[in-house]
Structure formats: C-alpha cells, structure tokens
Backbone as XML, in Angstrom:
<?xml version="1.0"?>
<chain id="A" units="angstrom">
  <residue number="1" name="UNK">
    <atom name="N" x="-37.901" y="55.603" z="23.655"/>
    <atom name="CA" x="-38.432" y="54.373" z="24.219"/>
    <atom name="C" x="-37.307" y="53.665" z="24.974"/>
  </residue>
  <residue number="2" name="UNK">
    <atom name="N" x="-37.819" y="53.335" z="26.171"/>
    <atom name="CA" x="-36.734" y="52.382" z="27.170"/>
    <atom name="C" x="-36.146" y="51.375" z="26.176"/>
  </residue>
  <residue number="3" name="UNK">
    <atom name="N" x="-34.913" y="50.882" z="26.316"/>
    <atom name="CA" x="-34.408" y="50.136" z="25.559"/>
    <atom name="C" x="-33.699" y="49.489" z="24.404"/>
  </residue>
  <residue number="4" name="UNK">
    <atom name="N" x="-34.442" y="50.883" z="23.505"/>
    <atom name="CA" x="-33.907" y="50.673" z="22.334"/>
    <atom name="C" x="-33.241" y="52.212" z="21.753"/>
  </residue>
  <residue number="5" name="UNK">
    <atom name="N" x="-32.956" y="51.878" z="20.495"/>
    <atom name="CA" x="-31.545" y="53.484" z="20.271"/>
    <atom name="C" x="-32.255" y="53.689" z="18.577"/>
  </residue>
  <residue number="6" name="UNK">
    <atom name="N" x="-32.032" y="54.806" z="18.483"/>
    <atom name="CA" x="-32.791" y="55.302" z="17.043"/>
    <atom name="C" x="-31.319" y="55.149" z="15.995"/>
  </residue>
  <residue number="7" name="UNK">
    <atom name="N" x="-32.179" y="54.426" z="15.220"/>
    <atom name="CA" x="-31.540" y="54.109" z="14.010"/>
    <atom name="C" x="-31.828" y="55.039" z="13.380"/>
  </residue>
  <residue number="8" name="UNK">
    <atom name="N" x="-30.396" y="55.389" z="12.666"/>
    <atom name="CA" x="-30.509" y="56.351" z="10.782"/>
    <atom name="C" x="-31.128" y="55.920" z="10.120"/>
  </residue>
  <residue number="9" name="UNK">
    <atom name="N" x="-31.528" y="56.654" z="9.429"/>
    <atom name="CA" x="-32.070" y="56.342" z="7.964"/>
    <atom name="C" x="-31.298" y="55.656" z="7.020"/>
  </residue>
  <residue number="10" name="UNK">
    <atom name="N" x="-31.717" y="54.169" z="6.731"/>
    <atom name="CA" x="-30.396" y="53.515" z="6.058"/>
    <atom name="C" x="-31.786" y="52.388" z="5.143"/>
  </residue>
  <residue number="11" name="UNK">
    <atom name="N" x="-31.523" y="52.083" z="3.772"/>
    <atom name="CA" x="-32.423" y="51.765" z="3.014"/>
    <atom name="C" x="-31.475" y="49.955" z="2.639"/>
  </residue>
  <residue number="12" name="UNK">
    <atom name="N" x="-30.513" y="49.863" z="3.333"/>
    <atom name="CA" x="-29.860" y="48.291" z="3.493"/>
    <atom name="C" x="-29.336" y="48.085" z="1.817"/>
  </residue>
  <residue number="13" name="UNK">
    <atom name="N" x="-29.804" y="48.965" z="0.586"/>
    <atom name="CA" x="-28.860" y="48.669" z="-0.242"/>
    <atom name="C" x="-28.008" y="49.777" z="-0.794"/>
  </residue>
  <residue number="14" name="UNK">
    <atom name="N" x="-26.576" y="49.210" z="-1.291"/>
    <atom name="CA" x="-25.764" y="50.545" z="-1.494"/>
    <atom name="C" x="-26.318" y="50.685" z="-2.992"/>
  </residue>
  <residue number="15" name="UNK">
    <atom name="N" x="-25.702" y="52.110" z="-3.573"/>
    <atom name="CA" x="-26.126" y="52.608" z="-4.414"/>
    <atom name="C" x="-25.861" y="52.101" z="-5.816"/>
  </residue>
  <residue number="16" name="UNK">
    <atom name="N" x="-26.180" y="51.514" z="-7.062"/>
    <atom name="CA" x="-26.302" y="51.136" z="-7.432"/>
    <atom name="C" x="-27.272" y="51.232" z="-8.936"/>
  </residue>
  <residue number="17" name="UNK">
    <atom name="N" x="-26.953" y="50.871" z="-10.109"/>
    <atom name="CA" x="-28.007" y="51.479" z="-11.246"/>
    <atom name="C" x="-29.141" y="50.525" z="-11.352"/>
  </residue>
  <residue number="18" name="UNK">
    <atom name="N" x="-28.871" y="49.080" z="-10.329"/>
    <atom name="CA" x="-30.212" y="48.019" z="-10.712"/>
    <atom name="C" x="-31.409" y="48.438" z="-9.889"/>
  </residue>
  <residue number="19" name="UNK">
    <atom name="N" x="-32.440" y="48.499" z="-10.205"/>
    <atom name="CA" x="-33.598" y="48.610" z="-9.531"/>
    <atom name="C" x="-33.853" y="47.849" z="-8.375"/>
  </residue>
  <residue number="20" name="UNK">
    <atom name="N" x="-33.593" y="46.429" z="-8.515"/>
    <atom name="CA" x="-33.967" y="45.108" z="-7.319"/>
    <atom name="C" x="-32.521" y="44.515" z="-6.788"/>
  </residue>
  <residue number="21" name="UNK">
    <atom name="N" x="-32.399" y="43.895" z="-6.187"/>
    <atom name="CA" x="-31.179" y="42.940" z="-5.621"/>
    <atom name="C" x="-32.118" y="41.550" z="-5.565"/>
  </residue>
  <residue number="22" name="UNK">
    <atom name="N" x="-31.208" y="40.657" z="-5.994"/>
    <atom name="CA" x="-31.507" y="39.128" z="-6.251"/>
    <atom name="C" x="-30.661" y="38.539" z="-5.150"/>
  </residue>
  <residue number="23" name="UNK">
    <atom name="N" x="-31.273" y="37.718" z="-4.476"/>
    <atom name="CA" x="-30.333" y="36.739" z="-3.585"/>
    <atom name="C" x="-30.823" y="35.215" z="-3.151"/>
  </residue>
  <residue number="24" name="UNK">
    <atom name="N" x="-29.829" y="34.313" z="-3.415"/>
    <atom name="CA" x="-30.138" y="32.899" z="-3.165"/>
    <atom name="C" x="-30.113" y="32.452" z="-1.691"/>
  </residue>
  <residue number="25" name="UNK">
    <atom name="N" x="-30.969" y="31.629" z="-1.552"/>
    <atom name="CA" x="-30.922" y="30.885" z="-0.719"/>
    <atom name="C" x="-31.107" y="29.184" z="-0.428"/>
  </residue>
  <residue number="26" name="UNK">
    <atom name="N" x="-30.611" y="28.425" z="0.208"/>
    <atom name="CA" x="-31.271" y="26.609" z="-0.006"/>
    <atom name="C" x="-32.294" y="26.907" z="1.460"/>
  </residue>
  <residue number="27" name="UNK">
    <atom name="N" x="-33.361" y="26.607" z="1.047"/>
    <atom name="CA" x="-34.488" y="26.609" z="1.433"/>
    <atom name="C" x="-35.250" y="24.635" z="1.447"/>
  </residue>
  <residue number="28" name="UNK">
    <atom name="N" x="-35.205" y="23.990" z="2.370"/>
    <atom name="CA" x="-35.521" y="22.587" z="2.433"/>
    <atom name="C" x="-36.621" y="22.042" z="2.499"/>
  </residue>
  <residue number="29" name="UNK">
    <atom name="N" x="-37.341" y="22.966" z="3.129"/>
    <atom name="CA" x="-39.291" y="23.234" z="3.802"/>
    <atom name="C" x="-40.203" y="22.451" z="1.829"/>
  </residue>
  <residue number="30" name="UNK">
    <atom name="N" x="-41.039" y="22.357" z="2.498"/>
    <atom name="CA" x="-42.109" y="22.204" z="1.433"/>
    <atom name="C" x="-42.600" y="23.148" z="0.911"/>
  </residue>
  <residue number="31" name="UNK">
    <atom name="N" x="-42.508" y="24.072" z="1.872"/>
    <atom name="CA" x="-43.556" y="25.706" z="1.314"/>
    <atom name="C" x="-42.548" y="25.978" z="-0.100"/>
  </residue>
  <residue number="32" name="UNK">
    <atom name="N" x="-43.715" y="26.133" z="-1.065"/>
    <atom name="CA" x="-43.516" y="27.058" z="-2.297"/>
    <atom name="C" x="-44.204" y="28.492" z="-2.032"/>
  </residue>
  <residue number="33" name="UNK">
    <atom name="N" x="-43.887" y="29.180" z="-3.036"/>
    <atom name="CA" x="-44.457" y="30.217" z="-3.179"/>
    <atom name="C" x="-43.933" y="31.440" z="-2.569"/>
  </residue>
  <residue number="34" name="UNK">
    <atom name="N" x="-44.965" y="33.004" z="-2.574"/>
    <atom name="CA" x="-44.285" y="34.253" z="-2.362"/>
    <atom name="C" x="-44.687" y="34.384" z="-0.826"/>
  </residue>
  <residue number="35" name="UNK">
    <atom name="N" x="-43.603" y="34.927" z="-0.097"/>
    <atom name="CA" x="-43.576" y="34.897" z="1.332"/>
    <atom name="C" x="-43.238" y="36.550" z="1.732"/>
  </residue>
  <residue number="36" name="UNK">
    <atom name="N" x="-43.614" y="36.939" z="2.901"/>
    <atom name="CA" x="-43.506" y="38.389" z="3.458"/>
    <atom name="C" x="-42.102" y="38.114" z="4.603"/>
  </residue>
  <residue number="37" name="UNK">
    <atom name="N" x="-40.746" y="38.626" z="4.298"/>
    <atom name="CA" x="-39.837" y="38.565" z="5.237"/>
    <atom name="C" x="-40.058" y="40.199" z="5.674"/>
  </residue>
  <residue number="38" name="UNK">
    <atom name="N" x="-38.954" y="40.037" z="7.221"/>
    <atom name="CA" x="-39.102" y="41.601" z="7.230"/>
    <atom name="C" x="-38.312" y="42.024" z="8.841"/>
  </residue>
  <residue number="39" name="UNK">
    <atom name="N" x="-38.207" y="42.757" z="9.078"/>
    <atom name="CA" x="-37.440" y="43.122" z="10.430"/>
    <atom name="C" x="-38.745" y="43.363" z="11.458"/>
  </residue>
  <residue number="40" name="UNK">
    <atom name="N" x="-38.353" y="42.633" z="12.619"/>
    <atom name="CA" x="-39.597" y="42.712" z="13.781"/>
    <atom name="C" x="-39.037" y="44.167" z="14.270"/>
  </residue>
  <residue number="41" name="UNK">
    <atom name="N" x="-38.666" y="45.292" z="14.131"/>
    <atom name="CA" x="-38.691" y="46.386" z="14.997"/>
    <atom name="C" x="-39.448" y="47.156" z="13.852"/>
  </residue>
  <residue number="42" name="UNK">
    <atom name="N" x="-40.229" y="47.729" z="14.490"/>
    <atom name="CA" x="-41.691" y="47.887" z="13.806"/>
    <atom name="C" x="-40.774" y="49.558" z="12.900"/>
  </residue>
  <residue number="43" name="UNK">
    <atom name="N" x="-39.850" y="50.097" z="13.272"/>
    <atom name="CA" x="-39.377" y="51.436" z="12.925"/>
    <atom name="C" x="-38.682" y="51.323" z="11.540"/>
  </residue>
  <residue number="44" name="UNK">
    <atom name="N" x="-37.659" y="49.704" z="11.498"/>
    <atom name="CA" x="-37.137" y="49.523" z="10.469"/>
    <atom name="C" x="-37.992" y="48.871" z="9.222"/>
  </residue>
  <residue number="45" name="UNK">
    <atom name="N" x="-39.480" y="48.238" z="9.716"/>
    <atom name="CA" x="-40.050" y="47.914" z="8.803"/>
    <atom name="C" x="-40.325" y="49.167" z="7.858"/>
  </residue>
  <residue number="46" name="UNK">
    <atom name="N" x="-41.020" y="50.543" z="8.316"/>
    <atom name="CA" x="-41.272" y="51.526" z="8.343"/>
    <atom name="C" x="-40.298" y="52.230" z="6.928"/>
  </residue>
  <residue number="47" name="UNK">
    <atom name="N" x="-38.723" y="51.830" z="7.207"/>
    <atom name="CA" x="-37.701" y="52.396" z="6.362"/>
    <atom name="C" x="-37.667" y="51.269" z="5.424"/>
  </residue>
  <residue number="48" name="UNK">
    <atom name="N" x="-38.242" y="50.320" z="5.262"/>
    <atom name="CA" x="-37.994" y="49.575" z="3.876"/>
    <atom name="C" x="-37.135" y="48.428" z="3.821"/>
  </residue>
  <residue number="49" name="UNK">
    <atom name="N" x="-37.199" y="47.727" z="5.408"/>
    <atom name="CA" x="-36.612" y="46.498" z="6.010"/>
    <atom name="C" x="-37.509" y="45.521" z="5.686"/>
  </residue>
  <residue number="50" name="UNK">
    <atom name="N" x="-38.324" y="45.202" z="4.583"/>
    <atom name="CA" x="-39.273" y="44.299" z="4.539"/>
    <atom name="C" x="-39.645" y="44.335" z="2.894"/>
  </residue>
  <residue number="51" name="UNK">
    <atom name="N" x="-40.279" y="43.239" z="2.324"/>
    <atom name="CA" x="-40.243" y="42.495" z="1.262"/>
    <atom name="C" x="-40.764" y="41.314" z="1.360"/>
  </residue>
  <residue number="52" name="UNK">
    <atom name="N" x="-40.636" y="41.023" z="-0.328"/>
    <atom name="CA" x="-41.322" y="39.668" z="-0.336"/>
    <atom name="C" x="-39.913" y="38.278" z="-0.689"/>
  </residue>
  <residue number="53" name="UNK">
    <atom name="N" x="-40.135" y="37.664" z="-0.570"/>
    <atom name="CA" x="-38.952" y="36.435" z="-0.864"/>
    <atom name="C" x="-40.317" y="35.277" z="-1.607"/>
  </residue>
  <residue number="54" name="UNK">
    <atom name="N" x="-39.851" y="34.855" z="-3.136"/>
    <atom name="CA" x="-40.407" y="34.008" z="-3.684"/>
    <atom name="C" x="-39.355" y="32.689" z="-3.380"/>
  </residue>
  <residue number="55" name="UNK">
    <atom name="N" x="-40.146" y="31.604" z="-2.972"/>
    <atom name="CA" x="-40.141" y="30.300" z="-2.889"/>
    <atom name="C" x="-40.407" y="29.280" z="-4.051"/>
  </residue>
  <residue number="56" name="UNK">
    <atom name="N" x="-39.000" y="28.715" z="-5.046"/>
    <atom name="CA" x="-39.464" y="27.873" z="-5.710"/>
    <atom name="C" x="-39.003" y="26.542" z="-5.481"/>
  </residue>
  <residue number="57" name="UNK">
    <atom name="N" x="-39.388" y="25.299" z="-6.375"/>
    <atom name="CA" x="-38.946" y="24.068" z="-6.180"/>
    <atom name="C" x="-38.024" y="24.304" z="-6.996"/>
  </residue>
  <residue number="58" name="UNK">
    <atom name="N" x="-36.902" y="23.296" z="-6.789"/>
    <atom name="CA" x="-35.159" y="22.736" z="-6.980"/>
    <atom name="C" x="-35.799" y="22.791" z="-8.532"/>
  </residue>
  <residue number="59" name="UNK">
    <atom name="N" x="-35.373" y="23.414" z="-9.250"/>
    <atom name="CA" x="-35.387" y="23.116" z="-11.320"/>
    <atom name="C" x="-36.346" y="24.282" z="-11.402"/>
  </residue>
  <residue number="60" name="UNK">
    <atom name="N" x="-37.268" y="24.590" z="-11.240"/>
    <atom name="CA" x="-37.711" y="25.601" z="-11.237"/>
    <atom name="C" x="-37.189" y="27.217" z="-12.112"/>
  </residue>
  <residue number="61" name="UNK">
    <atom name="N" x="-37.403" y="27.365" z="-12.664"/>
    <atom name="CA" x="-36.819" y="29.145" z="-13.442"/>
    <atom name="C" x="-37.613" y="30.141" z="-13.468"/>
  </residue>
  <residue number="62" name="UNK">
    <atom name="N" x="-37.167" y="30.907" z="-12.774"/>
    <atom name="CA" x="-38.312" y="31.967" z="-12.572"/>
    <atom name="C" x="-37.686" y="33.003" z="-13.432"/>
  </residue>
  <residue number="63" name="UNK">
    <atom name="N" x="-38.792" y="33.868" z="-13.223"/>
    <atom name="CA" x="-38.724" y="35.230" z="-14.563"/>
    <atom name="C" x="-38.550" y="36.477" z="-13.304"/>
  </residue>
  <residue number="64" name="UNK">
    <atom name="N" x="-37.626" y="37.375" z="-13.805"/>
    <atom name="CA" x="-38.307" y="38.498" z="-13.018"/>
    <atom name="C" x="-39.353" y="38.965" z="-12.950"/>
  </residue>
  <residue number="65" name="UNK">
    <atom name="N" x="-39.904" y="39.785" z="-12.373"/>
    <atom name="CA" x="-41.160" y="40.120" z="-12.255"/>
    <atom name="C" x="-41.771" y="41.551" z="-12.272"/>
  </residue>
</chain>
C-alpha cells in the first residue's frame, strides 16, 4: 500500500511470567467506566494493539478482573 511500510510482528509486551500489564494514568474527564483504546492502523489492531482501559473515580479500588 502507497505510503505505509509493513510492520513485524511485535505483540508491544516483553516477555514476562504476568499474564496482563497494569498501567496508570490521571485521567480528569467525567467519563467512568471500561473504554476500547487501540492503534488506528487497522494492521496493528489486527496484532493485538488494542484493549480495553477501565476508568475509575479518584478513591476508587478496583479488583483485577
């Protein structure tokens, strides 16, 4: 395709014995709740560039899931 260059096969986490990766963020918005992030090049969604990101309020403790 004009424009763009083929990416490897790359799964964005290194290897590792945990099943998930946890990561924080400060988030200011009102939206709570579970949200769909993800890479707009439709090839890397494909390889596992996409997920969900849960949204909680400030005090909040969430459980894994």
């Amino acid at each position: 395709m004009f424009g763009s260059e083929q990416v490897p096969f790359w799964d964005g986490n290194p290897s590792h014995p945990f099943l998930s990766v946890k990561a924080c963020a400060d988030f200011r918005g009102l939206d709570v709740g579970d949200f769909v992030y993800h890479c707009h090049i439709a090839e890397h969604e494909d390889h596992g560039m996409m997920s969900i990101i849960r949204v909680a309020r400030d005090g909040w403790t969430l459980r894994a899931s």
